[in-house]
Backbone of each chain as ProteinMPNN parsed JSONL, in Angstrom:
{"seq_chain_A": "XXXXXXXXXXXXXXXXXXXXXXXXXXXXXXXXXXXXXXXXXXXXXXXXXXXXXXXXXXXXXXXXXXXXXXXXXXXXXXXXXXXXXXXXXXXXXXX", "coords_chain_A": {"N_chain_A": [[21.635, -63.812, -71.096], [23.908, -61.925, -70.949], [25.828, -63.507, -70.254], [25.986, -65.022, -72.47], [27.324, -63.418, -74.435], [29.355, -62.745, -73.156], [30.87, -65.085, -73.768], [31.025, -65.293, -76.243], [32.224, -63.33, -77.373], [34.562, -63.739, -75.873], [38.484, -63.865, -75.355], [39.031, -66.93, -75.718], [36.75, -68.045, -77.058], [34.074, -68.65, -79.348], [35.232, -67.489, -81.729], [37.837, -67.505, -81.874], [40.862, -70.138, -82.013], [41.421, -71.45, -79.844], [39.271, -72.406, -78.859], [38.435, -74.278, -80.89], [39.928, -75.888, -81.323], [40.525, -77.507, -79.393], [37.523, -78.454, -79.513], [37.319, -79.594, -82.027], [39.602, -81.907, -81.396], [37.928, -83.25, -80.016], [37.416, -84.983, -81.397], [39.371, -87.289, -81.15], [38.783, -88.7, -79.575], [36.083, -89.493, -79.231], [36.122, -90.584, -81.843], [37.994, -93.518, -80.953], [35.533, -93.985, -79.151], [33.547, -95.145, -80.555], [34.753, -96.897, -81.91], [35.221, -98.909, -79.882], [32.953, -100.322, -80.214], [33.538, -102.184, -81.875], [35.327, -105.306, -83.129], [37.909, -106.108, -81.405], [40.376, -107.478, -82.301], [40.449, -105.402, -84.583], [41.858, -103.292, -83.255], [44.874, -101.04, -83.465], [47.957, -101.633, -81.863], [49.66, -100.31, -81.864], [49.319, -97.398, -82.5], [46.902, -96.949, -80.116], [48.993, -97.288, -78.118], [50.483, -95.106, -78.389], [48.656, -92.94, -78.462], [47.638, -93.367, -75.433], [50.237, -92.376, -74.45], [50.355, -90.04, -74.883], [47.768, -88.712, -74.849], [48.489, -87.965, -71.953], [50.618, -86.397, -72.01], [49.479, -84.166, -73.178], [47.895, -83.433, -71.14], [48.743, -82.05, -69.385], [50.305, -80.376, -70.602], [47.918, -78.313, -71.403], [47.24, -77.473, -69.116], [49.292, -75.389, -68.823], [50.159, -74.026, -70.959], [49.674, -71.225, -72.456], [46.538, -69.155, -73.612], [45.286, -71.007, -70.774], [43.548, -74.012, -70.721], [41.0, -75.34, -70.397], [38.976, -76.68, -71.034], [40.553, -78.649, -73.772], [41.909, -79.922, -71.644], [39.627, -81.001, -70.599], [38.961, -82.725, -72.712], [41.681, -84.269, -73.3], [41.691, -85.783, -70.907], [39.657, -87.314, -71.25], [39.941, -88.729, -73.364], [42.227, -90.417, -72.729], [41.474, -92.313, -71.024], [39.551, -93.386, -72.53], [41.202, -94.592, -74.338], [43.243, -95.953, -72.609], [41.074, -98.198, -72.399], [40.707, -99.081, -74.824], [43.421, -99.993, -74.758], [43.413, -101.914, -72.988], [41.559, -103.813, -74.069], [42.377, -104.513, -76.534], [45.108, -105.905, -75.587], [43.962, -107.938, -74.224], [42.766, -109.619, -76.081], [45.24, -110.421, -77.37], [46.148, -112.426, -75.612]], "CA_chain_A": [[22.013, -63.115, -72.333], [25.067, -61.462, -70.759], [26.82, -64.596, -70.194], [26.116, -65.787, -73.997], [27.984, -62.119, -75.156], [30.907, -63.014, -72.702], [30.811, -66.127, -74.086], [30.802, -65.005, -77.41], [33.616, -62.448, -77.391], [35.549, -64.531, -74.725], [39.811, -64.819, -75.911], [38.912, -68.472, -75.721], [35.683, -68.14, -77.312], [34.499, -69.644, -80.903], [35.32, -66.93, -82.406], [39.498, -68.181, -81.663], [40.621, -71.612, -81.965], [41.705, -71.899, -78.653], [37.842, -73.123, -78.914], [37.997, -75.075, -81.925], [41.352, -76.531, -81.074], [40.0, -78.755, -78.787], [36.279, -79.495, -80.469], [37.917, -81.065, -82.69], [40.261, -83.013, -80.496], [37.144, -84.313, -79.234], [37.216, -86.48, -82.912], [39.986, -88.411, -81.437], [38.344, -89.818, -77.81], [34.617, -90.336, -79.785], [36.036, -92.084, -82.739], [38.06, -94.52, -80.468], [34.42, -94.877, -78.399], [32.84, -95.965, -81.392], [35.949, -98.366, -82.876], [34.998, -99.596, -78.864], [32.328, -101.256, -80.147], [34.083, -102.936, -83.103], [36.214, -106.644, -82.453], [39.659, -105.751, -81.098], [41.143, -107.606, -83.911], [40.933, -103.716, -85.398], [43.021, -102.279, -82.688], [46.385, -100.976, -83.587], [48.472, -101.65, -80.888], [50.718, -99.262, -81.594], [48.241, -96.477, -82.258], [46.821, -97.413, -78.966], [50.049, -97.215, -76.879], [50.924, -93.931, -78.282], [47.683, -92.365, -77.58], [47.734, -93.166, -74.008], [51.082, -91.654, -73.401], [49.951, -88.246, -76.041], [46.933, -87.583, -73.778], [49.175, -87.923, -70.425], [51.362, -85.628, -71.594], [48.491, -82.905, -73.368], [46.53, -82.819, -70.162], [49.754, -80.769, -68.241], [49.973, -78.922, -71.663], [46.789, -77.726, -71.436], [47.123, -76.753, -67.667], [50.543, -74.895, -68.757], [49.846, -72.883, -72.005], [48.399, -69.596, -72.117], [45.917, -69.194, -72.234], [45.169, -71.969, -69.869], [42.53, -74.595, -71.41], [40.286, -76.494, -69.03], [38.664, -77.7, -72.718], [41.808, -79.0, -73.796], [42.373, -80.676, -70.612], [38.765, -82.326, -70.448], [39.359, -83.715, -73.601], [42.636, -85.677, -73.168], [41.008, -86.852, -69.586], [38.56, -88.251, -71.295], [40.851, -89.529, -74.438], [43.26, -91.077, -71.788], [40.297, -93.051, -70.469], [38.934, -94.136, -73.631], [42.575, -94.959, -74.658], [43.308, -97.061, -71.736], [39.923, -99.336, -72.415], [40.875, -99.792, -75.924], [44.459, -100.769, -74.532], [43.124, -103.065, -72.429], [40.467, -104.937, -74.831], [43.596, -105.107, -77.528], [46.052, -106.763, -74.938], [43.423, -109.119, -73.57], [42.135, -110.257, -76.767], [45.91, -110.956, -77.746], [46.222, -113.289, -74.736]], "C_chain_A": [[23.438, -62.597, -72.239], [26.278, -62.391, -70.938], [27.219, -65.554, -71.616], [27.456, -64.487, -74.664], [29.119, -62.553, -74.741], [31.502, -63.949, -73.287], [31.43, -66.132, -75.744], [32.51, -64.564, -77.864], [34.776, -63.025, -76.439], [37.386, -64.356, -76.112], [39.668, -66.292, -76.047], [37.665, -68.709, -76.273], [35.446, -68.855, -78.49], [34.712, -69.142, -81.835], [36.92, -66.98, -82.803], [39.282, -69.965, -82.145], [41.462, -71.885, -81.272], [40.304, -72.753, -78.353], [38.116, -73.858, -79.348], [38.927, -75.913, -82.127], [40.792, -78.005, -80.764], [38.599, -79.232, -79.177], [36.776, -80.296, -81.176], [38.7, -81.925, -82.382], [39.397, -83.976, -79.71], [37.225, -85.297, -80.368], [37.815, -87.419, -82.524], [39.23, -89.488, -80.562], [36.495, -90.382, -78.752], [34.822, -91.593, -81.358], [36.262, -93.445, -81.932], [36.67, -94.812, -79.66], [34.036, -95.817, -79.585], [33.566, -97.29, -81.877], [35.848, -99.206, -81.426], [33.792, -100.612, -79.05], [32.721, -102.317, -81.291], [35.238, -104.323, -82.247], [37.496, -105.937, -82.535], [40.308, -106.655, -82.0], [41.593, -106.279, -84.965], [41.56, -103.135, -84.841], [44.016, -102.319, -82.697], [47.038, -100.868, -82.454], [49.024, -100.111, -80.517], [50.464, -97.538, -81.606], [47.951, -95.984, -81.002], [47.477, -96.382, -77.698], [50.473, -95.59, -77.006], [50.067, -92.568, -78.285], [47.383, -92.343, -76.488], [48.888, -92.278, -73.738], [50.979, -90.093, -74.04], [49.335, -87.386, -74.521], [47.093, -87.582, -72.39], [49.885, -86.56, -70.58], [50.296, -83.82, -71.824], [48.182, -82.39, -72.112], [47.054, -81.546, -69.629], [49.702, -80.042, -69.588], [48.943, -77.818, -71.671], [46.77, -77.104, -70.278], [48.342, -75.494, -68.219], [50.386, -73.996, -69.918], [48.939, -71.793, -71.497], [47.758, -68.708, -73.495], [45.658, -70.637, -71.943], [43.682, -72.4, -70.888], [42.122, -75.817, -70.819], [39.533, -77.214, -70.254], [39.584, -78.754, -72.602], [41.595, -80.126, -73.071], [41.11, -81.798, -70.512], [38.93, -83.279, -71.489], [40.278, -84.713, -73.854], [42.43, -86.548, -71.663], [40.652, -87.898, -70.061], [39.405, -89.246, -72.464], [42.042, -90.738, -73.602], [42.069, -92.442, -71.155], [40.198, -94.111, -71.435], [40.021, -95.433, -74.185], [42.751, -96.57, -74.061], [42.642, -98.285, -71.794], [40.715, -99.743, -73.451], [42.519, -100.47, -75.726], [44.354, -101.843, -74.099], [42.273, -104.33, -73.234], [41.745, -105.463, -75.92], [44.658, -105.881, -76.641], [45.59, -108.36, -74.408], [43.354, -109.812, -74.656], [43.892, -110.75, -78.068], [46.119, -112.317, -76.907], [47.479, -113.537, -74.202]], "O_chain_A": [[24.188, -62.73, -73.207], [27.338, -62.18, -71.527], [28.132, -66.347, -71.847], [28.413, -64.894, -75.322], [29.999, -62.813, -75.562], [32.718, -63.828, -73.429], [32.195, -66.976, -76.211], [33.469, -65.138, -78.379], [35.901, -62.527, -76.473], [37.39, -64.646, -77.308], [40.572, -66.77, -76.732], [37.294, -69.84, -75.958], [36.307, -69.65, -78.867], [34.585, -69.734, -82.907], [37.282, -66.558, -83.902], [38.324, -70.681, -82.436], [42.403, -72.543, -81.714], [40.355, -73.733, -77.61], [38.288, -74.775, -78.545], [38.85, -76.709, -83.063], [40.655, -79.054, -81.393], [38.449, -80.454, -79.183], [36.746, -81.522, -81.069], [38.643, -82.938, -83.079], [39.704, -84.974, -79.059], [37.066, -86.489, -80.103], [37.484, -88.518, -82.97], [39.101, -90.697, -80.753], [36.008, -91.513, -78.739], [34.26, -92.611, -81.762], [35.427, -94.35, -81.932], [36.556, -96.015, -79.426], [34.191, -97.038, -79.564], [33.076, -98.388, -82.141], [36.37, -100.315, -81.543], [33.601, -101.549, -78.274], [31.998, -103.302, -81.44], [35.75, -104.255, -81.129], [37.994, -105.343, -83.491], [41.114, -105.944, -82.6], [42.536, -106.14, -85.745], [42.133, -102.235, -85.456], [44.592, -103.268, -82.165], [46.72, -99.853, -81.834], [48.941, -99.278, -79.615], [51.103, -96.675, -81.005], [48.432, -94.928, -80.59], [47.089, -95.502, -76.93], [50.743, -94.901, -76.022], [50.531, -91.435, -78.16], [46.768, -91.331, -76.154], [48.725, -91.411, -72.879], [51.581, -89.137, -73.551], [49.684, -86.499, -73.742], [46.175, -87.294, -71.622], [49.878, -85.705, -69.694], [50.308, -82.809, -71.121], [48.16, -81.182, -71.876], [46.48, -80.476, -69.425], [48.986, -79.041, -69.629], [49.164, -76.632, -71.916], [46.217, -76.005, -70.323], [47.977, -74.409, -67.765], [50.588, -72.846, -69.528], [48.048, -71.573, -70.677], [48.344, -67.865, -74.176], [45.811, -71.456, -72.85], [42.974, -71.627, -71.533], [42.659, -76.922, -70.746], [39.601, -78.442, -70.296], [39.586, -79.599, -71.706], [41.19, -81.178, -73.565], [41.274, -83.012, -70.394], [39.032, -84.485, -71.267], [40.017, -85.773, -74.424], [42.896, -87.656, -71.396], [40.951, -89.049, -69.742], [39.417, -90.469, -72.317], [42.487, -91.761, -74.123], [42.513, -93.582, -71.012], [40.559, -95.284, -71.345], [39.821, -96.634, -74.37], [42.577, -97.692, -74.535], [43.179, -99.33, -71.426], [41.464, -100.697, -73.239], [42.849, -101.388, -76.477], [44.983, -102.802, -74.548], [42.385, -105.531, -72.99], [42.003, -106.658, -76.072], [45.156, -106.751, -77.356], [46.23, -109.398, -74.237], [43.904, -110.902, -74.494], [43.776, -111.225, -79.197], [46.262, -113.337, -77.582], [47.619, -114.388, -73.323]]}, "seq_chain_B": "XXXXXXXXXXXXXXXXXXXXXXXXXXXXXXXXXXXXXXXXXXXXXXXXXXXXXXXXXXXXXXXXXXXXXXXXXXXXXXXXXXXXXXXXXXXXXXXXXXXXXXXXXXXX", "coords_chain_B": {"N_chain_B": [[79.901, -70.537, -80.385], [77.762, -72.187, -81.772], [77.366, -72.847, -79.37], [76.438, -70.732, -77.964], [73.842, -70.642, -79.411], [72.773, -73.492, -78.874], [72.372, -72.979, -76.434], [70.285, -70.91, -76.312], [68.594, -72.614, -77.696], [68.057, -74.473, -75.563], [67.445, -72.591, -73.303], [64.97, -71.845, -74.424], [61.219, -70.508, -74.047], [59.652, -72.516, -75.409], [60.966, -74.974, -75.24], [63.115, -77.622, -74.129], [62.824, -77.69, -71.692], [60.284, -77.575, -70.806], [57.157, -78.621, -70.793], [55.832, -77.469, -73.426], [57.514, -78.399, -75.288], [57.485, -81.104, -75.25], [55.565, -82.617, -74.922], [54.571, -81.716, -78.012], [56.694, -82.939, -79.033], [56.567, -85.864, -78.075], [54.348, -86.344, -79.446], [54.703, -86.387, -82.258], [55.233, -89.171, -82.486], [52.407, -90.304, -82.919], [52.293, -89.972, -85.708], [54.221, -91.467, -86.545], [53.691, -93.731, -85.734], [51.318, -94.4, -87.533], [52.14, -94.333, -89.504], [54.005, -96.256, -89.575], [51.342, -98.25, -89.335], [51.316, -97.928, -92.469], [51.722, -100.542, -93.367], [49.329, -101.334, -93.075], [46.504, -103.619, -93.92], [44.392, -102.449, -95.687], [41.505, -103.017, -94.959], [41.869, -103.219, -91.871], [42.452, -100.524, -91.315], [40.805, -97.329, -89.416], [37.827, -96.025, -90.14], [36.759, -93.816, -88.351], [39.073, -93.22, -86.721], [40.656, -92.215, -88.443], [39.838, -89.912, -89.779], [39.536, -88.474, -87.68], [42.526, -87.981, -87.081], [43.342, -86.578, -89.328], [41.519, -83.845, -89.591], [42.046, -83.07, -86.698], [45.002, -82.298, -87.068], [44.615, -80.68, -88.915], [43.459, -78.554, -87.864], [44.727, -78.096, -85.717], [47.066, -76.98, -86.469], [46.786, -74.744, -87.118], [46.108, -73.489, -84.596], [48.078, -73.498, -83.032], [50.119, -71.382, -84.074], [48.847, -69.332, -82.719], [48.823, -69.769, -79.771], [50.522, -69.304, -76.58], [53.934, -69.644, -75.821], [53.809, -69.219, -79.07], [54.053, -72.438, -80.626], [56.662, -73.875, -82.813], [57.279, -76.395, -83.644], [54.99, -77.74, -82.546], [53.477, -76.991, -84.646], [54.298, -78.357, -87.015], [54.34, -81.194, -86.335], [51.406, -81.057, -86.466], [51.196, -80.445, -89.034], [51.838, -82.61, -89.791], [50.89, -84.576, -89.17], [48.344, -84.815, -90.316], [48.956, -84.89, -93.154], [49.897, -87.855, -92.705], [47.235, -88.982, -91.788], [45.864, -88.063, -93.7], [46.464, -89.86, -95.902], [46.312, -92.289, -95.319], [43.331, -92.887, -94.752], [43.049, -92.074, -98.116], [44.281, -94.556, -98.538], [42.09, -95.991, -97.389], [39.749, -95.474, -98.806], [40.456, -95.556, -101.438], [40.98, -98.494, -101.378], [38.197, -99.844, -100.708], [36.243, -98.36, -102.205], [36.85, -98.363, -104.72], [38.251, -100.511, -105.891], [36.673, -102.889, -106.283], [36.222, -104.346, -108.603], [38.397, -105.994, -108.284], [37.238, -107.351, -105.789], [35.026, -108.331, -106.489], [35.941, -110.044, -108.303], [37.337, -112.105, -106.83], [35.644, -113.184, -105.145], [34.541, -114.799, -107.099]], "CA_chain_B": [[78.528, -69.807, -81.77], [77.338, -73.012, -81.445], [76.968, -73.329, -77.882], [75.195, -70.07, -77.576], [72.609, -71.715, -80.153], [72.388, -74.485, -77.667], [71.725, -72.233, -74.973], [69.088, -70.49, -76.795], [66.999, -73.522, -77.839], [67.777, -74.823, -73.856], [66.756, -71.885, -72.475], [63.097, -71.162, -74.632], [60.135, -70.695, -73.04], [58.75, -73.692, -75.536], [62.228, -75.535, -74.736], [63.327, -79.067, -73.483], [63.141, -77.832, -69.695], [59.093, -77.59, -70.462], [55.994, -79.438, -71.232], [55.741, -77.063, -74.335], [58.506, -79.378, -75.637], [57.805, -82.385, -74.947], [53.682, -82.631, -75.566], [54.725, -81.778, -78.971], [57.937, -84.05, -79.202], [55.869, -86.85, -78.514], [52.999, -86.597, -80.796], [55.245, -87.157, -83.332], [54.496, -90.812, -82.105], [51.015, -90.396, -83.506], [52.627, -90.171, -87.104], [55.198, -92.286, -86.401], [52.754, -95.039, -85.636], [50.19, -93.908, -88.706], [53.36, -94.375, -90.975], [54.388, -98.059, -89.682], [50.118, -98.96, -89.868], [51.172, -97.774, -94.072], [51.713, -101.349, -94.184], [48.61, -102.529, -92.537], [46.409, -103.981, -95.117], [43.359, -101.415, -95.241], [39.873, -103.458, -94.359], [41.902, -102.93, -90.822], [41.686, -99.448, -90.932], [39.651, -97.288, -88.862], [37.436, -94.212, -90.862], [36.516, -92.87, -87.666], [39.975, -92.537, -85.946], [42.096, -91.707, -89.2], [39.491, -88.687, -90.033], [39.983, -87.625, -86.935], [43.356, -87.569, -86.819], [43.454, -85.721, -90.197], [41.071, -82.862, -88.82], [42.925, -82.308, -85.47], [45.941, -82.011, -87.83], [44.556, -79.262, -89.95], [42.658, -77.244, -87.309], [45.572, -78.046, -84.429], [48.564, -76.745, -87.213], [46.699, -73.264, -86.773], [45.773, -73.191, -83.264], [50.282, -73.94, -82.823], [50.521, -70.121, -84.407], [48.082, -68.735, -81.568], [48.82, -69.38, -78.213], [51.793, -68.576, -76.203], [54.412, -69.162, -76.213], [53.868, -69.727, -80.205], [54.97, -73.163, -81.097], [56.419, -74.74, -84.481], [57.11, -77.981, -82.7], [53.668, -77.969, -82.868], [52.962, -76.968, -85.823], [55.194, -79.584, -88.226], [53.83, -82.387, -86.079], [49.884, -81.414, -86.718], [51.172, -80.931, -90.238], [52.2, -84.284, -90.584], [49.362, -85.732, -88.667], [47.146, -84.211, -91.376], [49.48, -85.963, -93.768], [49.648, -89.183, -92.547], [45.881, -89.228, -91.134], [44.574, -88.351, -95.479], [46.997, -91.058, -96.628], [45.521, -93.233, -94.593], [42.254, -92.474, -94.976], [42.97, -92.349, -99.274], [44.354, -96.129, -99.259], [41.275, -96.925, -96.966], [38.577, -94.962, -99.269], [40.66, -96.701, -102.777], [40.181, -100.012, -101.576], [36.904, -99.335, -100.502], [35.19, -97.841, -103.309], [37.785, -97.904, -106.175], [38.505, -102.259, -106.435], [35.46, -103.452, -106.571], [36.341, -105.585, -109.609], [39.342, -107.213, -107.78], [36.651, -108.14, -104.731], [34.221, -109.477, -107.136], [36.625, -111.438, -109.123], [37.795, -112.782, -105.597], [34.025, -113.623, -104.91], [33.378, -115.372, -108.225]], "C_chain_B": [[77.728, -70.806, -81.401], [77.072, -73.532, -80.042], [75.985, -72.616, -77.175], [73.947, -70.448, -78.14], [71.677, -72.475, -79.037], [71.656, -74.189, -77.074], [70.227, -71.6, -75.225], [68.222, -71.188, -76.614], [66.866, -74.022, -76.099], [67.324, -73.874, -73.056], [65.545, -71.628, -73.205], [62.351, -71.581, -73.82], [59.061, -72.137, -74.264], [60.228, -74.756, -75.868], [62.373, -76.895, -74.146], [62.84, -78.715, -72.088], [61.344, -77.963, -69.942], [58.028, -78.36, -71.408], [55.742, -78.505, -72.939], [56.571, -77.56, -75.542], [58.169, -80.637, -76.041], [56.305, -83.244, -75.264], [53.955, -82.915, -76.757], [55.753, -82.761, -79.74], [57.16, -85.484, -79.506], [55.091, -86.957, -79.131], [53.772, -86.864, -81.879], [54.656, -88.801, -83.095], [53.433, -90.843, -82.702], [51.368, -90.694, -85.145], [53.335, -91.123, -87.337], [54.134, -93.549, -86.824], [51.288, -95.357, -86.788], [51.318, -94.301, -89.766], [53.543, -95.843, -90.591], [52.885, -98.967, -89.975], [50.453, -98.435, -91.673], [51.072, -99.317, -94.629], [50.759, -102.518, -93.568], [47.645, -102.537, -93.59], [44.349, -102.923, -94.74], [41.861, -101.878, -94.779], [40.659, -103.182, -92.244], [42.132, -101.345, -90.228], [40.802, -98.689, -90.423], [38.739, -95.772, -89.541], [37.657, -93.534, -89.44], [38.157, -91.559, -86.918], [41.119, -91.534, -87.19], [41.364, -90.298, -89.708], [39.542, -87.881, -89.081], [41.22, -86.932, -85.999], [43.777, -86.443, -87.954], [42.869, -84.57, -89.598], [41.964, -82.369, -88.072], [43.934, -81.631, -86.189], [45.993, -80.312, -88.152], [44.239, -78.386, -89.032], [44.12, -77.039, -86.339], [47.158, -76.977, -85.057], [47.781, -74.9, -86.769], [46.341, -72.65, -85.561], [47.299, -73.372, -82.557], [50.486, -72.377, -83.118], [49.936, -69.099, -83.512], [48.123, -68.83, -80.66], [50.111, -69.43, -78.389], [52.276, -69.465, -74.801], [54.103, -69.809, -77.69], [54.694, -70.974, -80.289], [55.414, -73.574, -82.517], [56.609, -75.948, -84.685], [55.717, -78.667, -83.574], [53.354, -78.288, -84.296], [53.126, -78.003, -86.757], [54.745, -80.552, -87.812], [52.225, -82.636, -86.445], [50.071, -81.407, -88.133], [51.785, -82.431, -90.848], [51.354, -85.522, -90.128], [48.128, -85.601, -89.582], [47.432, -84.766, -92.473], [49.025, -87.05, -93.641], [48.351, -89.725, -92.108], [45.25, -89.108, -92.851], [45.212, -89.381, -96.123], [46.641, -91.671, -96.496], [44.137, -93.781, -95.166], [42.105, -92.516, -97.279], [43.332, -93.561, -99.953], [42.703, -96.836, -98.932], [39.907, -96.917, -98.147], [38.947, -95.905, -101.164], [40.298, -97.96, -102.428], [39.144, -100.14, -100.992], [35.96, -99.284, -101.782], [36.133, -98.182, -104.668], [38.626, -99.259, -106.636], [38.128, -102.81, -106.116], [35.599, -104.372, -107.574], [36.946, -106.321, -109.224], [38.438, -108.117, -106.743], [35.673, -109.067, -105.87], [34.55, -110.444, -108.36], [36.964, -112.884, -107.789], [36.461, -113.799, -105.585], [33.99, -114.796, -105.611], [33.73, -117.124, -107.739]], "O_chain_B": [[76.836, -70.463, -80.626], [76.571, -74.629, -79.793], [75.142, -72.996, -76.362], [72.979, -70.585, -77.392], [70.561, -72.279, -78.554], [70.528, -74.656, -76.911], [69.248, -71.768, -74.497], [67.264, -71.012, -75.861], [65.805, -73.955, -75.477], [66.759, -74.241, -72.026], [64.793, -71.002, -72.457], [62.446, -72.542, -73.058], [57.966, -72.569, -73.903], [60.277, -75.236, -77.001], [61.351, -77.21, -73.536], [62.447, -79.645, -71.384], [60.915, -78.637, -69.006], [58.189, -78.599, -72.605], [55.354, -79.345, -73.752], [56.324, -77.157, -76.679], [58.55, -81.163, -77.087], [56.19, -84.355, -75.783], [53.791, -84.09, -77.085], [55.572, -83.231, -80.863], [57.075, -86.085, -80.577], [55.049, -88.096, -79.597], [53.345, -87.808, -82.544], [53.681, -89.319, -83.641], [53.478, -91.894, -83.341], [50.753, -91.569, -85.756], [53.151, -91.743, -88.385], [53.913, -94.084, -87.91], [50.508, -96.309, -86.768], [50.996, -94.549, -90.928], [53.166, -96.659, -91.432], [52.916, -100.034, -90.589], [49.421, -98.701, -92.287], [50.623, -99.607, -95.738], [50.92, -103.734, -93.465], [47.721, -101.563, -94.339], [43.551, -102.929, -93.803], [41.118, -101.049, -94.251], [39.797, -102.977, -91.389], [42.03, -101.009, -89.048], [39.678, -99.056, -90.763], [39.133, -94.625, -89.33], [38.61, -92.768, -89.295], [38.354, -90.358, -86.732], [41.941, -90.64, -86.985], [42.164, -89.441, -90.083], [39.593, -86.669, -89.291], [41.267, -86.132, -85.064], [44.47, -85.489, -87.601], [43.709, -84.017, -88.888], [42.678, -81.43, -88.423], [43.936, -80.405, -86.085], [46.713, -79.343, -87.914], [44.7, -77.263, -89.236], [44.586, -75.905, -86.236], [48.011, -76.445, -84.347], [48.429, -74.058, -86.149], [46.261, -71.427, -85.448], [47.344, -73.33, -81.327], [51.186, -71.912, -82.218], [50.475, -67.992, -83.5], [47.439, -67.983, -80.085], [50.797, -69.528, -79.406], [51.801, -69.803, -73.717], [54.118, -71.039, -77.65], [55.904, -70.863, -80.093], [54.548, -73.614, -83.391], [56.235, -76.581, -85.672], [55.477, -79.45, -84.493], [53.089, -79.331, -84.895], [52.144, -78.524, -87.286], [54.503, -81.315, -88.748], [51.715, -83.735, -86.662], [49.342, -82.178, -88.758], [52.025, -82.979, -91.924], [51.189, -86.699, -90.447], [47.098, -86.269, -89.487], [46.48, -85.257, -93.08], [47.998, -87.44, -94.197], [48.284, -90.951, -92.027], [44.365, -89.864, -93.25], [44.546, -89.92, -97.006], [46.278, -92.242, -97.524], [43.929, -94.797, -95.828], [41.067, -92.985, -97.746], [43.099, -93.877, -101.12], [42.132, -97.694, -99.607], [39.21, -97.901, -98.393], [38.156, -96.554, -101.848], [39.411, -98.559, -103.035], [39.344, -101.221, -100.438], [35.13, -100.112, -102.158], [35.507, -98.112, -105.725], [39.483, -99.217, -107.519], [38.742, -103.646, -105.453], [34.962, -105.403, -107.361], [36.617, -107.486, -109.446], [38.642, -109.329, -106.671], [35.691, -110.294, -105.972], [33.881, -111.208, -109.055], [36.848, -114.106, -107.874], [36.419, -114.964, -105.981], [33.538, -115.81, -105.079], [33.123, -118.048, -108.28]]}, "name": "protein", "num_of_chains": 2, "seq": "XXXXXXXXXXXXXXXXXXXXXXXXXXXXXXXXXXXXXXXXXXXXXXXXXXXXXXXXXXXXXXXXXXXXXXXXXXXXXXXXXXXXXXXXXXXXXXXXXXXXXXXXXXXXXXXXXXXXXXXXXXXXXXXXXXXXXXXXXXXXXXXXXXXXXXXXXXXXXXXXXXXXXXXXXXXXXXXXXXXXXXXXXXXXXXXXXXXXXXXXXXX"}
């Protein structure tokens, strides 16, 4: 119960949008999963390329702002990831 | 006059020398690259990614006025990702729903 209150009232909590910042930054890494199952014929290259180098540079953002946002940071991990696949399925499937 | 200027913006704490800079610098790229797809032809559009670049936009332009050091970097780039992410998103949803007669003339 205590840990929901801290939780609650936290500076980073959801009552800020140091929270809600990054929930919704999760929209970008789950849409590209889903457009992962769609034919790379739909992937914008250029989209793509400049989403890999975004969530390279966010991640240190996120270590470096204050307050500090380990959110944040999981989210362009994981967007950098996602990124990368969909770079790779759009480069291959140019040939 | 102009040099102390300089010095100013080179010395802030959200300044060229730091990632508070330069995060935001590049995301421009995100619009950038949302503005040259203006002339991709919209069945290659994606809903999922262009609503969620609109979103980030809107929520990210007010989460730029709250942490520290405050940016406006920030800010002008999620407002133009919020831009260019409903433009997007309003050619994909017109030819979508709103020329329907041109597809089923195509069809006939």
């Amino acid at each position: 119960m205590g840990i929901l209150h801290t939780f609650w009232n936290s500076p980073i909590g959801p009552k800020t949008t140091h929270f809600w910042g990054p929930v919704v930054g999760w929209s970008i890494p789950i849409a590209a999963l889903a457009d992962s199952k769609k034919p790379p014929e739909l992937i914008s290259g250029n989209m793509t390329t400049v989403m890999c180098v975004y969530s390279a540079l966010f991640m240190r953002f996120a270590y470096m702002v204050r307050p500090r946002n380990y959110h944040l940071l999981v989210c362009h991990v994981a967007n950098e990831s996602v990124q990368l696949y969909q770079l790779s399925r759009w480069a291959r499937a140019r040939g | 006059m102009a040099a102390s200027k300089l010095q100013a913006f080179w010395n802030h704490p959200a300044g060229p020398k730091t990632i508070h800079f330069w995060a935001p610098t590049f995301k421009w790229g995100i619009s950038i690259a949302n503005v040259a797809d203006f002339s991709k032809p919209p069945e290659k559009l994606s809903y999922p990614q262009q609503i969620a670049v609109a979103c980030t936009g809107i929520v990210w332009s007010r989460y730029s006025t709250v942490i520290i050091p405050k940016n406006w970097n920030l800010f002008s780039v999620n407002i133009a990702m919020a831009g260019t992410g409903l433009y997007q998103l309003s050619r994909k949803i017109r030819h979508d729903y709103f020329s329907d007669e041109e597809v089923a003339v195509a069809q006939e």
